[in-house]
VEXDO-61445 format. One record per residue: residue number from 1; residue in one letter; x, y, z of N, C-alpha, C, O in turn. Coordinates in Angstrom, 2 decimals. Layout:
BEGIN
@pos: NUM	code: A	n_x: X	n_y: Y	n_z: Z	ca_x: X	ca_y: Y	ca_z: Z	c_x: X	c_y: Y	c_z: Z	o_x: X	o_y: Y	o_z: Z
...
This chain:
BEGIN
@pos: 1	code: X	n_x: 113.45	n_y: -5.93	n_z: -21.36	ca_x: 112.06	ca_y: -6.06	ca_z: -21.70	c_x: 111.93	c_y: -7.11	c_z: -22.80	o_x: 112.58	o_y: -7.00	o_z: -23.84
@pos: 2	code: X	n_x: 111.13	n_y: -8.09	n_z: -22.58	ca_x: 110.14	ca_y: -9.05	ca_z: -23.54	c_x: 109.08	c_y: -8.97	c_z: -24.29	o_x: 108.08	o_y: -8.57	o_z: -23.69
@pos: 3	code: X	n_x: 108.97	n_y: -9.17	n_z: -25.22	ca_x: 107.59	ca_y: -9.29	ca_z: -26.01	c_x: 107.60	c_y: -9.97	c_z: -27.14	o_x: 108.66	o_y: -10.57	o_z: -27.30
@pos: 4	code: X	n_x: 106.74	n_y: -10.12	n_z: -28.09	ca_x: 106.26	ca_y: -10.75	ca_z: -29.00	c_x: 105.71	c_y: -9.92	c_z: -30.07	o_x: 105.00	o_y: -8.92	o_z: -29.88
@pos: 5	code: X	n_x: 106.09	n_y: -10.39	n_z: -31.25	ca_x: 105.96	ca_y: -9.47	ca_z: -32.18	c_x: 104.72	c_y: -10.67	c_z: -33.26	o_x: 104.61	o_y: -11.82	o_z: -32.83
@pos: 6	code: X	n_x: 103.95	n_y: -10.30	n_z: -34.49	ca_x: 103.82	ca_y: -11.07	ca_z: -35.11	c_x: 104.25	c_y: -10.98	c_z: -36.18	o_x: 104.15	o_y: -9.98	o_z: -36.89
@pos: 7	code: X	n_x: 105.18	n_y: -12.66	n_z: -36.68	ca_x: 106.12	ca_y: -12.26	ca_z: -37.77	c_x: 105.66	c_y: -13.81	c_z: -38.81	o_x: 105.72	o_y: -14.93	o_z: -38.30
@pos: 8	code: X	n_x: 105.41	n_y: -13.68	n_z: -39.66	ca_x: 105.18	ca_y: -15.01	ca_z: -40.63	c_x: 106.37	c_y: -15.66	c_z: -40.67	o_x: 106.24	o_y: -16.88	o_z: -40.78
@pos: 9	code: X	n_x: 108.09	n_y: -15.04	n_z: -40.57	ca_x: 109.20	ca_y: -15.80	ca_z: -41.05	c_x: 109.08	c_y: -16.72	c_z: -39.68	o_x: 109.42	o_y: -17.90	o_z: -39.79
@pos: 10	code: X	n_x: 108.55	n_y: -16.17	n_z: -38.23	ca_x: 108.85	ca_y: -17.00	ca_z: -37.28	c_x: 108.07	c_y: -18.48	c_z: -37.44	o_x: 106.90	o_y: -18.67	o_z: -37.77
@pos: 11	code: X	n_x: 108.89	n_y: -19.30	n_z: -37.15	ca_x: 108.31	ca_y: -20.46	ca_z: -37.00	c_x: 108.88	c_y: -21.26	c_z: -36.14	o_x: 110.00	o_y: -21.68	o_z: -36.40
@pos: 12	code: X	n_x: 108.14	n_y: -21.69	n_z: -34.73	ca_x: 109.00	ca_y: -22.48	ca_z: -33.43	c_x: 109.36	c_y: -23.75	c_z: -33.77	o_x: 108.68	o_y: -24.43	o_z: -34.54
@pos: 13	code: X	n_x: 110.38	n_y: -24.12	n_z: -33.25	ca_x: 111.23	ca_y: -25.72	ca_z: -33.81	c_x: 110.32	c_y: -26.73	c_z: -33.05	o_x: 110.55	o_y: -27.90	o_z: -33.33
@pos: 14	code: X	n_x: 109.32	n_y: -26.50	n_z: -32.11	ca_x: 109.10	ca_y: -27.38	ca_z: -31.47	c_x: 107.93	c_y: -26.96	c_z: -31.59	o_x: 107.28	o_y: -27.74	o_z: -32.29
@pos: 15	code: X	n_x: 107.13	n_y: -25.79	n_z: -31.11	ca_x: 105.63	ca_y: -25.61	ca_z: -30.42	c_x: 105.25	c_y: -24.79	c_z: -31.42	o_x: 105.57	o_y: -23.60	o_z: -31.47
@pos: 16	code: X	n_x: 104.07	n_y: -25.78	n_z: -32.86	ca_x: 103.27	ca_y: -24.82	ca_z: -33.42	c_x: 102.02	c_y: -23.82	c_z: -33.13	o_x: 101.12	o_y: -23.18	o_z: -33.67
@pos: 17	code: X	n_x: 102.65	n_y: -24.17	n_z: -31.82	ca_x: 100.93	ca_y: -22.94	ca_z: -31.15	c_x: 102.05	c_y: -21.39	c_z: -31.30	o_x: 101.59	o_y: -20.26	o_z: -31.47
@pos: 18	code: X	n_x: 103.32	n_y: -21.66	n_z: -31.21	ca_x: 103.84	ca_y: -20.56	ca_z: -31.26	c_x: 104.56	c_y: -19.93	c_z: -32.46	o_x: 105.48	o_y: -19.11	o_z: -32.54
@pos: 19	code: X	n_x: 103.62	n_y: -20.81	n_z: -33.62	ca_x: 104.32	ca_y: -20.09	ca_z: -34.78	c_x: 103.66	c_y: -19.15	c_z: -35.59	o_x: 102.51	o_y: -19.24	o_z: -36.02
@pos: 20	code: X	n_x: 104.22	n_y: -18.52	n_z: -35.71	ca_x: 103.95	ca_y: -16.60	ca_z: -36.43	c_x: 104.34	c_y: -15.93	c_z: -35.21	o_x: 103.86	o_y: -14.80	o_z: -35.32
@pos: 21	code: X	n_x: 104.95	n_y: -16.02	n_z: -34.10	ca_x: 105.26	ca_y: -14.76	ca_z: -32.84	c_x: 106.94	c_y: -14.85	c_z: -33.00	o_x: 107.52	o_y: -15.94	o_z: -33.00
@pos: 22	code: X	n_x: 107.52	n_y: -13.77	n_z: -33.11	ca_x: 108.39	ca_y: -13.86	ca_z: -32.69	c_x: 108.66	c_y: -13.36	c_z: -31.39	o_x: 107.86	o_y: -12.57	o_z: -30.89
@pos: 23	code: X	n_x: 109.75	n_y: -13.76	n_z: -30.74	ca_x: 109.86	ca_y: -13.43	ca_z: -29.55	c_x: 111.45	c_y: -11.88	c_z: -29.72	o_x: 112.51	o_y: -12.00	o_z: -30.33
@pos: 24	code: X	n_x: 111.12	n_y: -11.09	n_z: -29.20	ca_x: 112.07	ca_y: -10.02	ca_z: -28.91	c_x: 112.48	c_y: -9.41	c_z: -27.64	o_x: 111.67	o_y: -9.43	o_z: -26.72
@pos: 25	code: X	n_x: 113.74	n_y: -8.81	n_z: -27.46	ca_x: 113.72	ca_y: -8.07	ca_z: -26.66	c_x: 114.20	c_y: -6.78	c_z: -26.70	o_x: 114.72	o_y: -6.51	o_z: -27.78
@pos: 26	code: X	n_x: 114.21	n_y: -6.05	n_z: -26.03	ca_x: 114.53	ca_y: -4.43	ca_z: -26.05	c_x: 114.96	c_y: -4.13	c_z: -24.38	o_x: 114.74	o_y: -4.86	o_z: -23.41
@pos: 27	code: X	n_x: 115.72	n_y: -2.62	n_z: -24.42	ca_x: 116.22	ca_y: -2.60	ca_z: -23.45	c_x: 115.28	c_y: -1.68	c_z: -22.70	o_x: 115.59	o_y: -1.49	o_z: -21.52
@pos: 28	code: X	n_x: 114.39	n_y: -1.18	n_z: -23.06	ca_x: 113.55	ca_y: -0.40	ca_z: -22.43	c_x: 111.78	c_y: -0.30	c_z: -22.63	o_x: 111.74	o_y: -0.10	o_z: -23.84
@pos: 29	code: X	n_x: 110.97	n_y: -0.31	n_z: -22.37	ca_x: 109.48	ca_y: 0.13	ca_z: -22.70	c_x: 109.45	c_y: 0.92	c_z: -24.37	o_x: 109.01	o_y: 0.44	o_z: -25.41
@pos: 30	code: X	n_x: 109.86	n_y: 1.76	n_z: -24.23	ca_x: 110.25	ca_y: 2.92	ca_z: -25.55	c_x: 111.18	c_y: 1.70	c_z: -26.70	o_x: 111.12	o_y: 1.65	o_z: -27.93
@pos: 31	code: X	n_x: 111.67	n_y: 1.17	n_z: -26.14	ca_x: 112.99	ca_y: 0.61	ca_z: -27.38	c_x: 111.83	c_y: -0.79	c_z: -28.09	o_x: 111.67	o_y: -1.14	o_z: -29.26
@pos: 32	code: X	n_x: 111.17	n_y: -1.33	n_z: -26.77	ca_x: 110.10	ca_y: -2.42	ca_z: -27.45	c_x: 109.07	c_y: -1.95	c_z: -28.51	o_x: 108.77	o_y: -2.53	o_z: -29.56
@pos: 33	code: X	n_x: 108.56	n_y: -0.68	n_z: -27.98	ca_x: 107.60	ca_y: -0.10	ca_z: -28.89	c_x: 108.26	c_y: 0.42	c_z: -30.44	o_x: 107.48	o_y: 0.85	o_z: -31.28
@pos: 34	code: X	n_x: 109.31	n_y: 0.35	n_z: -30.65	ca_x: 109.99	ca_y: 0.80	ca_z: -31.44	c_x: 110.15	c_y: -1.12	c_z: -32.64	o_x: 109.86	o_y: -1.54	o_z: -33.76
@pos: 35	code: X	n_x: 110.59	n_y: -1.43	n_z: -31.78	ca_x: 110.61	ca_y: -2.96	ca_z: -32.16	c_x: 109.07	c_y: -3.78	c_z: -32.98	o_x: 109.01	o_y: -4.48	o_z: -33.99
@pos: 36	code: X	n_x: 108.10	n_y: -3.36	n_z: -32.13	ca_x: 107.04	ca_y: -3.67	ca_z: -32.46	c_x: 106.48	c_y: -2.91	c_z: -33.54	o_x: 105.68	o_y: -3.53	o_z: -34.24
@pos: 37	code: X	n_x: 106.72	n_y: -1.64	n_z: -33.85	ca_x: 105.98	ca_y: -0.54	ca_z: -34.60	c_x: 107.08	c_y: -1.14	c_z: -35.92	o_x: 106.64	o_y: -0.96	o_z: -37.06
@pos: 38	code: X	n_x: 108.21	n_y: -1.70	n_z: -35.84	ca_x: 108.76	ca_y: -1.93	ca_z: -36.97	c_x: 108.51	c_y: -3.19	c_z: -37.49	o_x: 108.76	o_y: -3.38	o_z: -38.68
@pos: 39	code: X	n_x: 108.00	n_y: -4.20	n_z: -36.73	ca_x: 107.04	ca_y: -5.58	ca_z: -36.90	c_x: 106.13	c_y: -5.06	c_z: -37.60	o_x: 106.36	o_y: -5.35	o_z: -38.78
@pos: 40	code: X	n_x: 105.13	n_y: -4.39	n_z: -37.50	ca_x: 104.29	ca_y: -3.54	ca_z: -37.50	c_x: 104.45	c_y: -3.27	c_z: -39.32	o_x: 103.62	o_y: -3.65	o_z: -40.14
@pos: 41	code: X	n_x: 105.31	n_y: -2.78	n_z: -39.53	ca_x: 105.45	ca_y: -2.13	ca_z: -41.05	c_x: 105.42	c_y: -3.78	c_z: -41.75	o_x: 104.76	o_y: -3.91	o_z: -42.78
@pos: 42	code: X	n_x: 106.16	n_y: -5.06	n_z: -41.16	ca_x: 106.15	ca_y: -6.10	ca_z: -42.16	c_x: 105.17	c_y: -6.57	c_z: -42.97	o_x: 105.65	o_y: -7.71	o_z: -42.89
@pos: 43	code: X	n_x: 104.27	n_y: -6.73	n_z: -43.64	ca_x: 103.19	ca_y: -7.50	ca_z: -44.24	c_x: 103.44	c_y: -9.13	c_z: -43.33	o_x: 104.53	o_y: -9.68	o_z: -43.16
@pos: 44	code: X	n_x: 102.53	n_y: -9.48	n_z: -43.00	ca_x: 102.40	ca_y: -10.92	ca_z: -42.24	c_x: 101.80	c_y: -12.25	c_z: -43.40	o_x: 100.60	o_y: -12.48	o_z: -43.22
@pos: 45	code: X	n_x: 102.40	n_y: -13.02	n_z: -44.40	ca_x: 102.53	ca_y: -13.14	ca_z: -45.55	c_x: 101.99	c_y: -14.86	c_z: -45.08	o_x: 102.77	o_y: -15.64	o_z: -44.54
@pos: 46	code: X	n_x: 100.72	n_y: -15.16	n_z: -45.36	ca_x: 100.19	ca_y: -16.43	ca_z: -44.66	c_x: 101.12	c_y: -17.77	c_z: -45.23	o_x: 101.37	o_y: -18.80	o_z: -44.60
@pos: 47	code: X	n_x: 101.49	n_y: -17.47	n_z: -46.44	ca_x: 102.27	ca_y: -18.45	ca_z: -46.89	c_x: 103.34	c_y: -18.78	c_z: -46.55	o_x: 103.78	o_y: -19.93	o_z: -46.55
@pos: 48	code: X	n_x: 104.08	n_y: -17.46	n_z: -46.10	ca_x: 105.65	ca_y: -17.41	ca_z: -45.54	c_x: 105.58	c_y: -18.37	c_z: -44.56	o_x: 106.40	o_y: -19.27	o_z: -44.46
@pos: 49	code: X	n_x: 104.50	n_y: -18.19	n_z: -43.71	ca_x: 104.10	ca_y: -19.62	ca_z: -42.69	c_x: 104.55	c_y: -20.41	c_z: -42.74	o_x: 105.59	o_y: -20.81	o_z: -42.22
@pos: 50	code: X	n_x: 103.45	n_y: -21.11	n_z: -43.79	ca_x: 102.73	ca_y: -22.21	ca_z: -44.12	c_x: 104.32	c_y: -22.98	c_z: -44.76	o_x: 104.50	o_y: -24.19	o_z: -44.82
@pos: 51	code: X	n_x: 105.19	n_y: -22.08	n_z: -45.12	ca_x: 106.19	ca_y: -22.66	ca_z: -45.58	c_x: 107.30	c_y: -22.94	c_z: -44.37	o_x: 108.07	o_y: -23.90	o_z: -44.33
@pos: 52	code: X	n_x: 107.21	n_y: -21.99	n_z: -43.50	ca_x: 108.23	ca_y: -22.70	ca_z: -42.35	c_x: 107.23	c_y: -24.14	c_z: -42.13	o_x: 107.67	o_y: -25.29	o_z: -42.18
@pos: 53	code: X	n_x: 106.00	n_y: -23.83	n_z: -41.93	ca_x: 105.68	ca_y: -25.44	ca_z: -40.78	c_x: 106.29	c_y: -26.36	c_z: -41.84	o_x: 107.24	o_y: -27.10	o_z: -41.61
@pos: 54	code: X	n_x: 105.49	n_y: -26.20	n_z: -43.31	ca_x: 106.20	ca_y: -27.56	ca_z: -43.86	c_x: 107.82	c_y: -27.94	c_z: -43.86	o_x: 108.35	o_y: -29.05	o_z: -43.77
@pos: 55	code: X	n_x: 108.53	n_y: -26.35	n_z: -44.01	ca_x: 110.24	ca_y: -27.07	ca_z: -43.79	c_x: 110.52	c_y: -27.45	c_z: -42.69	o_x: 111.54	o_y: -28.14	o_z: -42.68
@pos: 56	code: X	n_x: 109.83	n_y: -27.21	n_z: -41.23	ca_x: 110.10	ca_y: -27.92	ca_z: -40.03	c_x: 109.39	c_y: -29.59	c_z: -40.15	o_x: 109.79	o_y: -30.32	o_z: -39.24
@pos: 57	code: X	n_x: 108.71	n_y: -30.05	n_z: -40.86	ca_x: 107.80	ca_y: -30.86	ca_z: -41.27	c_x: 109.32	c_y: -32.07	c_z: -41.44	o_x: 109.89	o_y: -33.01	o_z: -40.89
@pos: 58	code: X	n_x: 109.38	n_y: -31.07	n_z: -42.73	ca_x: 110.54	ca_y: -32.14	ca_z: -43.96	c_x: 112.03	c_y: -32.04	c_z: -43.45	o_x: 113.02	o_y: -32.57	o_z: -43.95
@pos: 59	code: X	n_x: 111.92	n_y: -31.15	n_z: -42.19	ca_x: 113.49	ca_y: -31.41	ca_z: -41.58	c_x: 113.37	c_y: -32.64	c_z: -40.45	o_x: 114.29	o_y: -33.45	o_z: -40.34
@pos: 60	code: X	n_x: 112.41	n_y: -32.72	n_z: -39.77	ca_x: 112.30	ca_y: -33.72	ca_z: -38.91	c_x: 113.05	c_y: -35.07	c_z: -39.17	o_x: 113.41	o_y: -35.37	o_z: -40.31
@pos: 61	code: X	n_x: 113.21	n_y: -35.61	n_z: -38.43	ca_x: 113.36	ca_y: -37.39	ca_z: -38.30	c_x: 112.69	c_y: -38.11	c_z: -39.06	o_x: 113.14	o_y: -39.03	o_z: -39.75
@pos: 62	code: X	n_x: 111.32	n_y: -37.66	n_z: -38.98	ca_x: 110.58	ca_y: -38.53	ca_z: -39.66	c_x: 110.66	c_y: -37.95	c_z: -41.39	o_x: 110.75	o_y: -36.75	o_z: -41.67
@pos: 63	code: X	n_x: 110.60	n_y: -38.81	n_z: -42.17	ca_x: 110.34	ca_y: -38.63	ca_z: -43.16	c_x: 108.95	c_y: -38.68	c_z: -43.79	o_x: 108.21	o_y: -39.64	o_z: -43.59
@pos: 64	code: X	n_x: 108.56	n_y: -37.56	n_z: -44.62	ca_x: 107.12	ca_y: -37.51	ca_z: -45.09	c_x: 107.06	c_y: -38.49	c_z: -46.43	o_x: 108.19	o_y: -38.60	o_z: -46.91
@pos: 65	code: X	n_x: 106.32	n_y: -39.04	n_z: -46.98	ca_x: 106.14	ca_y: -39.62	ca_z: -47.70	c_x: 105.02	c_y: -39.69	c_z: -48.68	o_x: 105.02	o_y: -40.53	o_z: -49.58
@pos: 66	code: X	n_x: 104.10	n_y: -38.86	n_z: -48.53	ca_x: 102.85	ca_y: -38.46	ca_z: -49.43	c_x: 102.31	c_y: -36.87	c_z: -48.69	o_x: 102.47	o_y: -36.42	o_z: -47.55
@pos: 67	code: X	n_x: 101.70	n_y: -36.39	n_z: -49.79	ca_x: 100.99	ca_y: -35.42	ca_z: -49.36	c_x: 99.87	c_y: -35.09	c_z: -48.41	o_x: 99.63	o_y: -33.97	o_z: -47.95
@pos: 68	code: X	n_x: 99.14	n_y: -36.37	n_z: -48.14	ca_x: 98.44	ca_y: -36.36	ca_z: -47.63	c_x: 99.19	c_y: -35.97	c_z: -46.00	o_x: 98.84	o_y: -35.15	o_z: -45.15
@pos: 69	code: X	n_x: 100.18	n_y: -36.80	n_z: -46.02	ca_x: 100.86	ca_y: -37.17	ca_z: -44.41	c_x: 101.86	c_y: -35.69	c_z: -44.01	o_x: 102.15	o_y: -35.25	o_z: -42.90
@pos: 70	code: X	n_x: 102.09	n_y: -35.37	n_z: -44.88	ca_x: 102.15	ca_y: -33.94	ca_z: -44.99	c_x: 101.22	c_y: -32.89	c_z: -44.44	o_x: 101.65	o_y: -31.97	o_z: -43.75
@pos: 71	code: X	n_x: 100.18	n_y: -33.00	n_z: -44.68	ca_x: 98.86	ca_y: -32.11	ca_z: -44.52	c_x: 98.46	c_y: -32.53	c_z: -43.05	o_x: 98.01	o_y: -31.63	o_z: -42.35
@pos: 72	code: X	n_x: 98.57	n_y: -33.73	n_z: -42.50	ca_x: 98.18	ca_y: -34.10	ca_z: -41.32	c_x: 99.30	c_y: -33.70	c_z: -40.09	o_x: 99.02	o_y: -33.33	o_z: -38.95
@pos: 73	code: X	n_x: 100.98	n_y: -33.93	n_z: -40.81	ca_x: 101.57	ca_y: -33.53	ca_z: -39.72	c_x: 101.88	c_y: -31.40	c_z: -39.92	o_x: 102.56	o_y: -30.98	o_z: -38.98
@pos: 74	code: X	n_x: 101.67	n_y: -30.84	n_z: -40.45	ca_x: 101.41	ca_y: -29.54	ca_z: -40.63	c_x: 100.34	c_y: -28.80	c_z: -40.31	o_x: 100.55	o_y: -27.59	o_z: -40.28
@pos: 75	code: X	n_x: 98.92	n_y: -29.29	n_z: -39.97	ca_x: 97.66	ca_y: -29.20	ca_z: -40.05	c_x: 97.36	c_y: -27.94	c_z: -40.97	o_x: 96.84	o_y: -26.88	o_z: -40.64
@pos: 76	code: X	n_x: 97.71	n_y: -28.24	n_z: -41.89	ca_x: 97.16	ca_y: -27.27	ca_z: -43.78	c_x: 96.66	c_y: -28.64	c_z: -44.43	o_x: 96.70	o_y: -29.86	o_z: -44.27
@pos: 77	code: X	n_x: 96.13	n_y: -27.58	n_z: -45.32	ca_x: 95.10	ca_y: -28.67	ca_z: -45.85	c_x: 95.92	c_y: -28.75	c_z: -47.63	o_x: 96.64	o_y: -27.82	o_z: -47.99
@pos: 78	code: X	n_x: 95.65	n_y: -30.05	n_z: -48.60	ca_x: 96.72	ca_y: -29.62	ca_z: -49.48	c_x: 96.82	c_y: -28.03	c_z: -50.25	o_x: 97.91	o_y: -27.44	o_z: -50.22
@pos: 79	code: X	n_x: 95.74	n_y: -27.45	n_z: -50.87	ca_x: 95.44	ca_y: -26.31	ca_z: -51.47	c_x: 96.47	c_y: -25.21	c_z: -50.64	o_x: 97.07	o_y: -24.34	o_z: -51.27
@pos: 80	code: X	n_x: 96.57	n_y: -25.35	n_z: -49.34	ca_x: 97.06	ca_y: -24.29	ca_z: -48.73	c_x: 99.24	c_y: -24.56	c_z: -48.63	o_x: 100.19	o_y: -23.85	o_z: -48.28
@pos: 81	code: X	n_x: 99.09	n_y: -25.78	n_z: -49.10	ca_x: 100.70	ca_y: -26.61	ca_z: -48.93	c_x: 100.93	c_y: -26.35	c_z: -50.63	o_x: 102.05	o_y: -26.24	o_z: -51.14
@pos: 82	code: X	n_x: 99.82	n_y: -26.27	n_z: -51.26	ca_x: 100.69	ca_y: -25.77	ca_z: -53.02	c_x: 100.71	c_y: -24.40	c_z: -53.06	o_x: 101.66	o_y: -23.88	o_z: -53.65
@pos: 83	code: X	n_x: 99.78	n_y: -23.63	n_z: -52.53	ca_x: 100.24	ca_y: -22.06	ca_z: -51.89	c_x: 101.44	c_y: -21.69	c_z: -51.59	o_x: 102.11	o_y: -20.83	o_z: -52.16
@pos: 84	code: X	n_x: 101.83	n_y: -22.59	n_z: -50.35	ca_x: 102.77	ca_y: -22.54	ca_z: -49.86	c_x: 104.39	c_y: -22.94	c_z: -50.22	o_x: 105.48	o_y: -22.57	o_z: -49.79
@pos: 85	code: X	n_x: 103.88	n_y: -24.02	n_z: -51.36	ca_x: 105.25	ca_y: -24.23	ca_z: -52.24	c_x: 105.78	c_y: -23.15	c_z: -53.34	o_x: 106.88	o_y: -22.70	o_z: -53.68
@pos: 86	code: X	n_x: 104.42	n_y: -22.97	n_z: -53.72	ca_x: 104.24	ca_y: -21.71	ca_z: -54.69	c_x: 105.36	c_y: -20.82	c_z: -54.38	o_x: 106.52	o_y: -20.66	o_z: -54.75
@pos: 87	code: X	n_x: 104.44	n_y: -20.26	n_z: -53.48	ca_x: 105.30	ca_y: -19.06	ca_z: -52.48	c_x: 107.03	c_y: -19.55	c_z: -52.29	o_x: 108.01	o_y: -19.09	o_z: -52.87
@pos: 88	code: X	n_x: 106.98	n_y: -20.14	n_z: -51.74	ca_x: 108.30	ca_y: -20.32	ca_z: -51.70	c_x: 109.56	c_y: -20.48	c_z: -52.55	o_x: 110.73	o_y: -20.20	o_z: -52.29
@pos: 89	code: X	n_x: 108.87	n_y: -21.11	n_z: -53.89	ca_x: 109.85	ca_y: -21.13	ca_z: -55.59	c_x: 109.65	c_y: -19.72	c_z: -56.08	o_x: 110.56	o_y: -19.21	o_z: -56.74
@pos: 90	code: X	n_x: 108.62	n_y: -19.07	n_z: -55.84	ca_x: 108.47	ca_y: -17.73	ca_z: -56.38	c_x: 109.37	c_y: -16.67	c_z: -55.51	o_x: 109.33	o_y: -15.53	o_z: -55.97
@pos: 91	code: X	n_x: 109.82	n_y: -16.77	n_z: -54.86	ca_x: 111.38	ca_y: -16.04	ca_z: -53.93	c_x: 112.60	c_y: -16.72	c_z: -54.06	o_x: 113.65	o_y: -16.08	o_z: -53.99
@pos: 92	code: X	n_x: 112.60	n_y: -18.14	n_z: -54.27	ca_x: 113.55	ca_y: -18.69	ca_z: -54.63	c_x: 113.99	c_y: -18.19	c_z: -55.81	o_x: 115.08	o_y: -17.62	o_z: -55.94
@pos: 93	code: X	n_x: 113.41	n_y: -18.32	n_z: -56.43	ca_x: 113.68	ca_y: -17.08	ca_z: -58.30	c_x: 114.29	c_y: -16.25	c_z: -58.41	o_x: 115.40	o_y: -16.03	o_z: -58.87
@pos: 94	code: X	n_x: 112.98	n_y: -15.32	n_z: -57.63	ca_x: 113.36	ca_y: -13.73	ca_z: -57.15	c_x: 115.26	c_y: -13.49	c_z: -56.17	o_x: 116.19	o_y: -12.70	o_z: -56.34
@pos: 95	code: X	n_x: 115.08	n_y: -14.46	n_z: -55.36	ca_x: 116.59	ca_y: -14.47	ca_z: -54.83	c_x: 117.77	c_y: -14.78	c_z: -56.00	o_x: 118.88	o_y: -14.27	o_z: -56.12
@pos: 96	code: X	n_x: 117.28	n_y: -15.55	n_z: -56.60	ca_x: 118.48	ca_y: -16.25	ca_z: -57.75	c_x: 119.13	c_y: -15.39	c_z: -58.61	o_x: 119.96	o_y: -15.83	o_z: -59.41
């Protein structure tokens, strides 16, 4: 069994229509619902996002070079990309 969970850490390497889903599987109807109900407990953390698109952003080929070009290839706007840096040094910490 297949399904989709919604998870903020997910973020697709290729297709941002598919980022926040993760994709799962389970071996049964019962084992998915189990999967999902534990998705379910995560908080869905908008920044956790916002921070994969930009590190898929800044891993690319291309190199970013201003903020602005940033904001255009991520589609966040800047306010939501210093959120999102925020967020991300503020666990970096917390991990350290």
């Amino acid at each position: 069994m297949r399904g989709h969970v919604a998870d903020s850490s997910a973020v697709h390497p290729d297709d941002p229509l598919h980022d926040g889903l993760r994709r799962v599987t389970a071996c049964c109807e019962a084992h998915l619902e189990l999967v999902r109900a534990a998705y379910r407990q995560r908080p869905f953390v908008q920044e956790e996002l916002w921070a994969g698109k930009i590190s898929r952003v800044l891993t690319s080929r291309r190199p970013v070079l201003a903020l602005r070009e940033l904001a255009c290839r991520t589609g966040l706007d800047e306010p939501d990309i210093r959120r999102a840096i925020a967020w991300h040094n503020e666990r970096r910490r917390m991990d350290a």
